[in-house]
C-alpha positions in Angstrom: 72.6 72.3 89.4 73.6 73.4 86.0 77.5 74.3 84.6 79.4 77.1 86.2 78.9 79.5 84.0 82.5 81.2 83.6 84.5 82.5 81.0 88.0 80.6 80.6 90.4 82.1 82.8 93.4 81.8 80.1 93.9 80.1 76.9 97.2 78.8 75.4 98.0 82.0 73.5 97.2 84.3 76.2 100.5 84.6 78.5 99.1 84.8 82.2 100.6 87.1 85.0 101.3 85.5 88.2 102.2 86.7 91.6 105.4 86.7 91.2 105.4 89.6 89.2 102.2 91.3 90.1 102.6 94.5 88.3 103.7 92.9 85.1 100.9 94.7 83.2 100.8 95.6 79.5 103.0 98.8 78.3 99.6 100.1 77.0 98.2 101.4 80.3 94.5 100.4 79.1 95.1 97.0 78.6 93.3 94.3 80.5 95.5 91.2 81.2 94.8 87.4 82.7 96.0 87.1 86.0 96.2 84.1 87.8 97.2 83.3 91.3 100.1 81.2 92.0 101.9 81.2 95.5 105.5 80.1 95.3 105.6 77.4 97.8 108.7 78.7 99.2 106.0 81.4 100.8 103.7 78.8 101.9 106.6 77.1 103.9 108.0 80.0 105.3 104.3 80.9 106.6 104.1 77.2 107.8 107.5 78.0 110.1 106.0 80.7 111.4 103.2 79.1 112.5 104.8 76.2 114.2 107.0 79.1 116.2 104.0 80.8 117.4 104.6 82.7 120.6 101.0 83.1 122.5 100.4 85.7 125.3 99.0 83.9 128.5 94.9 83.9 128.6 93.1 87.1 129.0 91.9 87.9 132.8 88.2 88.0 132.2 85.5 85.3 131.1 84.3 87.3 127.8 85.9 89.0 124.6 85.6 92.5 126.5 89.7 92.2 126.5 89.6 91.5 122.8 90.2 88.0 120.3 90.3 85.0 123.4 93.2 83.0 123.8 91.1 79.5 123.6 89.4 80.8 119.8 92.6 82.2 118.3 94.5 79.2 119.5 92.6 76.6 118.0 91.9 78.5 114.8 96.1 79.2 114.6 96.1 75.4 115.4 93.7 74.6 112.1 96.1 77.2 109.9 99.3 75.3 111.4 98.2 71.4 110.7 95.3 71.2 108.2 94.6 74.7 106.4 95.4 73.9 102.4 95.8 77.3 100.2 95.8 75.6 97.4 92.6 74.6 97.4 91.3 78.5 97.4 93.9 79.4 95.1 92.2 76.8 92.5 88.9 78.0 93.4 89.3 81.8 92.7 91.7 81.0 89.6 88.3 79.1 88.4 86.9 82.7 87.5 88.2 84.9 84.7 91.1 87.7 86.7 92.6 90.3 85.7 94.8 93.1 86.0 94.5 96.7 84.6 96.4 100.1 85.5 93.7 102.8 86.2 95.4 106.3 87.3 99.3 104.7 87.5 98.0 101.8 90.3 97.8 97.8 88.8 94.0 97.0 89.7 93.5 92.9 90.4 89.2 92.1 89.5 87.2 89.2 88.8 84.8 89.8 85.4 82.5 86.9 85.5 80.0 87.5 82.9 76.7 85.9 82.7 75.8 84.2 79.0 71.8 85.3 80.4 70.9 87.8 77.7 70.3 91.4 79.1 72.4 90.4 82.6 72.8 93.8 84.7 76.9 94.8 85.2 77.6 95.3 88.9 80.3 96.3 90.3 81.1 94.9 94.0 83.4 96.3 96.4 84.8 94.6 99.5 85.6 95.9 102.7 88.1 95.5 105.8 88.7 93.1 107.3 87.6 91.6 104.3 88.3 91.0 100.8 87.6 89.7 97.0 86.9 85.9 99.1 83.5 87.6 101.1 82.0 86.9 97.7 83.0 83.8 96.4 79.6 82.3 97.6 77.5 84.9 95.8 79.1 84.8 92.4 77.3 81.6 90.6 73.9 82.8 91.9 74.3 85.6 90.5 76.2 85.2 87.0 73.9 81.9 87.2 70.2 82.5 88.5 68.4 80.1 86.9 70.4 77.7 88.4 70.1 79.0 92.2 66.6 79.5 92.3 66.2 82.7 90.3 65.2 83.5 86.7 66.9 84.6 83.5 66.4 88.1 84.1 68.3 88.0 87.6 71.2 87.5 85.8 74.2 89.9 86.8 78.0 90.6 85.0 80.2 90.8 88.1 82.9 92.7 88.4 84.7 92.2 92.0 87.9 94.7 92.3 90.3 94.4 94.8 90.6 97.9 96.6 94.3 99.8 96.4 96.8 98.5 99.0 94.2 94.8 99.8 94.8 91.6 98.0 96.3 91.6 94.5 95.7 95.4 93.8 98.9 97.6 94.1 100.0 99.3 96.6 99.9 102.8 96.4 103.1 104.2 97.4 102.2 108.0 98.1 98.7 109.1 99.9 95.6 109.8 97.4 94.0 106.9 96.8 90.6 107.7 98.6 87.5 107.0 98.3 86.2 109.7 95.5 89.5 108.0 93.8 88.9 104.8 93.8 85.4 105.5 93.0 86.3 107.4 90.2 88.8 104.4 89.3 86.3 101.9 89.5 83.7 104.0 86.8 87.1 104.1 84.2 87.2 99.9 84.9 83.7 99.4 84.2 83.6 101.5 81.3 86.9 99.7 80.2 85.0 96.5 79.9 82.7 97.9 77.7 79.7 98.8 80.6 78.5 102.7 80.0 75.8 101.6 82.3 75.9 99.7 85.4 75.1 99.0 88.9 77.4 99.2 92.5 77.2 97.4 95.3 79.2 97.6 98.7 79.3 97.1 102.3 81.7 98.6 104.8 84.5 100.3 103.0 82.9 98.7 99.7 79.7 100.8 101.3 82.2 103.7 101.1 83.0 103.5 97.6 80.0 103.4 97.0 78.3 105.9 98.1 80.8 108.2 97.7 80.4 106.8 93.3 76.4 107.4 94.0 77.5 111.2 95.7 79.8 112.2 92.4 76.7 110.9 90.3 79.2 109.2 87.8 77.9 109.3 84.5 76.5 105.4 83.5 75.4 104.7 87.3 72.4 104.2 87.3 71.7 103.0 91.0 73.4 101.6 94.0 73.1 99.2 96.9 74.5 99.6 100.4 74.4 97.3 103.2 76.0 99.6 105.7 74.0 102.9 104.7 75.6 106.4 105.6 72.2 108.2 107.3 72.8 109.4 110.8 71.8 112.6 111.4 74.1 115.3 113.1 73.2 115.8 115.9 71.2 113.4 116.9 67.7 114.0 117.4 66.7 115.6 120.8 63.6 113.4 121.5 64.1 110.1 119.3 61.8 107.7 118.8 62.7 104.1 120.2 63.9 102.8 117.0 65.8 105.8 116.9 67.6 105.7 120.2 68.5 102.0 119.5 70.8 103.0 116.6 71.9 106.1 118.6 72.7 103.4 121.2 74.9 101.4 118.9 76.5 104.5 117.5 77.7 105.6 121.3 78.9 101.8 121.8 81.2 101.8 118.7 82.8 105.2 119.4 83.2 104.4 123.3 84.3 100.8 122.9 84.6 99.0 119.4 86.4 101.7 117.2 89.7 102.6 118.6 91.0 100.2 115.9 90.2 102.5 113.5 91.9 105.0 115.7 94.9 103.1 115.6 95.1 102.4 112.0 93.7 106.0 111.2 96.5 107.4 113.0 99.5 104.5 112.9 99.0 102.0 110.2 102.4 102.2 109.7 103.4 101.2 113.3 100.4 97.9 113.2 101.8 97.4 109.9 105.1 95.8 111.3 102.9 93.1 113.8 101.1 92.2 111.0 103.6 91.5 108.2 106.1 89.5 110.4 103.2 87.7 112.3 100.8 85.8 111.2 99.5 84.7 114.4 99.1 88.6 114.9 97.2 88.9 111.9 94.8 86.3 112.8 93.7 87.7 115.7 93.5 91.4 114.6 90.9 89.7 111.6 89.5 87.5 114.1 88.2 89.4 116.7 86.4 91.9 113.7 84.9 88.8 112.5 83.6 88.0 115.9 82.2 91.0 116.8 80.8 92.5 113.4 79.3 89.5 112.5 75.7 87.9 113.8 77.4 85.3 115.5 76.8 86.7 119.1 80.9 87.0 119.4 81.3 83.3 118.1 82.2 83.8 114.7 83.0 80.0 114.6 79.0 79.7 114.5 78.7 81.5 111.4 82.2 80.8 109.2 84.2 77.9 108.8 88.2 77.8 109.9 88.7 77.3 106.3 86.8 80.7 105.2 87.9 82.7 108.1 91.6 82.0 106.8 91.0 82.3 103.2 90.2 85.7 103.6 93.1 86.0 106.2 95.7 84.6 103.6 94.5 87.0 101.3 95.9 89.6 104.0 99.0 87.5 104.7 100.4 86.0 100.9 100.5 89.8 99.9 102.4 91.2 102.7 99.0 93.7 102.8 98.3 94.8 106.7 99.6 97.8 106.9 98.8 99.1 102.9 95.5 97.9 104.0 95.2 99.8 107.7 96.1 103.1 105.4 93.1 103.7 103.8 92.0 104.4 107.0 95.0 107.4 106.8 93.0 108.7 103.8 89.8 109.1 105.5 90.2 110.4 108.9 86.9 111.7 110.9 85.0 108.6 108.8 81.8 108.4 111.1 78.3 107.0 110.4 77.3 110.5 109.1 74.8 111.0 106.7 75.6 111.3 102.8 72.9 112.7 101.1 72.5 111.0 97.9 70.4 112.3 94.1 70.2 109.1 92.5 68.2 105.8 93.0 69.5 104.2 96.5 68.7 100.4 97.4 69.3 99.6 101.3 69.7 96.4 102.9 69.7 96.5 106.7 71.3 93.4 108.2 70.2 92.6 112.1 74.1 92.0 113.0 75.5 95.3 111.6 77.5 97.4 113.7 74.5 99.7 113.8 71.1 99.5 112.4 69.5 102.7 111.5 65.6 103.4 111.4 64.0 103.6 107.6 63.2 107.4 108.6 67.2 108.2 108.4 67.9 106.9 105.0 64.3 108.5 103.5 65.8 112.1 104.8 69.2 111.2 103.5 68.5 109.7 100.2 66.0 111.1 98.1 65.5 108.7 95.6 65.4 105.7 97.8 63.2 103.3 96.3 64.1 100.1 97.5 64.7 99.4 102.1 64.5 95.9 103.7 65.5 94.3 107.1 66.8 91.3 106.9 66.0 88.1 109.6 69.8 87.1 110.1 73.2 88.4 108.9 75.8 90.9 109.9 78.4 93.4 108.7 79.7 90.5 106.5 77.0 90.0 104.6 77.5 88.4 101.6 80.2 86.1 103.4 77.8 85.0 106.3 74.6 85.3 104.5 75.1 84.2 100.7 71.2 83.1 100.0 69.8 86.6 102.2 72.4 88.5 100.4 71.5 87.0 96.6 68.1 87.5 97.3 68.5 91.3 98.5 70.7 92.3 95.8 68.2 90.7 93.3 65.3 92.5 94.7 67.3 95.6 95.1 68.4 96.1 91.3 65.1 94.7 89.7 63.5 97.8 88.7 66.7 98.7 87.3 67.2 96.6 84.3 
């Protein structure tokens, strides 16, 4: 394996902003500044006294997850957070890459810039989802700064930038409503062009997917083509006589509505209300990520099969050391009516469809939704989380998918 190839994350002249103060930014409202993580461990112990005064409800009154996260699976994973989790150890690893912090339209924006030292690397812009964050693509970043060391070639090489959306992780909060997705797309075009990238690339899944497609729909000036993972391309309505293929993804469609979407209800209508369970609970918090992780990833409801306790509560810290349920559950509030409804899209489209998404739409779809759709693939394994359950499948799709690109 060769060196990790990162940029320092400080040097001694370069004062570094820490979480303490996570707004601290530059009086010149374009500046980029280091950021590095560091919890107080005053935090850490209070979270560890939480956890050791867990209150659990009695065991749900079915054999399945049809009642939501099982007592049995969020038990022992709260068991792993209370006696043998270590945050330091993620800390470490994500202050390993270059972070920073830069004020885009008033609102302190937290991003990793890993550049590649390949000549000619492609700029991409990732963006995260929910329940998810900045740690779904820890995995994916060497491979791609680094290809020739993970199996690729020189001109595979990517600059990644990974923001943190408004109101999740180290981002700000915003403290009025606004920040939606033409905004942050719009905010993440000023970042990218703030680093010096006048041309580049975007990538998402979920609410990253989103973003996204909502950049690709505004045909930002410098984008030159994006890749999806959760593509926007039912029709409405429905076809009358649909093909097989076709009624399998209405099928999925009618199953999220009737039965795996009323948290987005919730959180569309009352993130302010969930927001109080899951700042004072962190056993509350668990679950709520949990079950999501269970049932949106290709695990077949196990998600214990696909992540590790550590990774499931690294990205569950991420939720809990910055106090960031309910400004997360709000950008739900900016987008109400969100469905799987088509987009259409006039600039180059790459698609990824992973077999464990929440639904899995037929090729025909996206061809009538995006007309310059140049790249579609199925993958063998993988769900909604892609990059975090799939790193390899997920490398190798966003390598074939910007390619042509370059």
């Amino acid at each position: 394996m060769g060196a990790l190839l990162v940029l320092p994350t400080c040097t001694s002249d370069i004062p570094m902003t820490n979480f303490s103060n996570p707004s601290n930014l530059s009086t010149d409202n374009t500046a980029i500044v280091p950021f590095r993580i560091d919890i107080p461990q005053v935090e850490l112990d209070d979270l560890k006294r939480r956890l050791d005064a867990t209150r659990l409800p009695e065991r749900e009154t079915v054999g399945d997850a049809s009642q939501g996260a099982q007592l049995r699976q969020v038990a022992a994973l709260i068991e792993y957070w209370r006696t043998t989790y270590d945050w330091r150890r993620l800390e470490s690893r994500i202050n390993a890459y270059p972070q920073f912090k830069t004020e885009i339209d008033g609102l302190g924006i937290h991003f990793l810039h890993i550049r590649s030292l390949h000549e000619n690397a492609l700029p991409v812009v990732m963006t995260h989802g929910w329940p998810g964050s900045i740690v779904e693509f820890l995995d994916v970043i060497d491979p791609l700064v680094n290809p020739t060391a993970h199996g690729g070639r020189a001109e595979d090489a990517f600059h990644v930038v990974l923001p943190s959306i408004p109101g999740y992780g180290f981002s700000d909060k915003p403290t009025a409503k606004g920040w939606d997705r033409t905004r942050i797309g719009r905010a993440w075009d000023v970042l990218m062009k703030r680093l010096g990238y006048h041309e580049y690339v975007a990538q998402g899944g979920d609410w990253g997917s989103v973003v996204t497609t909502e950049m690709a729909r505004l045909k930002l000036d410098g984008l030159r083509a994006v890749h999806v993972n959760l593509p926007f391309v039912a029709p409405t309505p429905f076809p009358e006589n649909p093909t097989i293929e076709e009624q399998a993804a209405i099928a999925q469609c009618m199953r999220f509505a009737e039965d795996g979407s009323f948290y987005h209800h919730l959180q569309t209508t009352r993130p302010q209300t969930i927001g109080y369970s899951l700042a004072d609970s962190p056993a509350g918090l668990a679950a709520w990520i949990y079950e999501k992780l269970g049932a949106w990833s290709d695990s077949g409801g196990e998600p214990e099969s696909v992540f590790t306790y550590d990774q499931m509560l690294d990205n569950i810290m991420m939720y809990w050391l910055t106090n960031s349920g309910a400004s997360s559950a709000r950008m739900y509030a900016e987008h109400p009516g969100l469905t799987f409804a088509a987009v259409p899209l006039e600039i180059p489209v790459a698609v990824s469809v992973f077999p464990g998404e929440i639904y899995t739409p037929p090729r025909a779809w996206a061809e009538r939704t995006f007309s310059q759709m140049y790249y579609w693939n199925r993958t063998e394994r993988g769900g909604h989380f892609a990059a975090f359950e799939q790193p390899a499948i997920f490398v190798s799709e966003v390598r074939a998918a910007f390619a042509s690109k370059r």
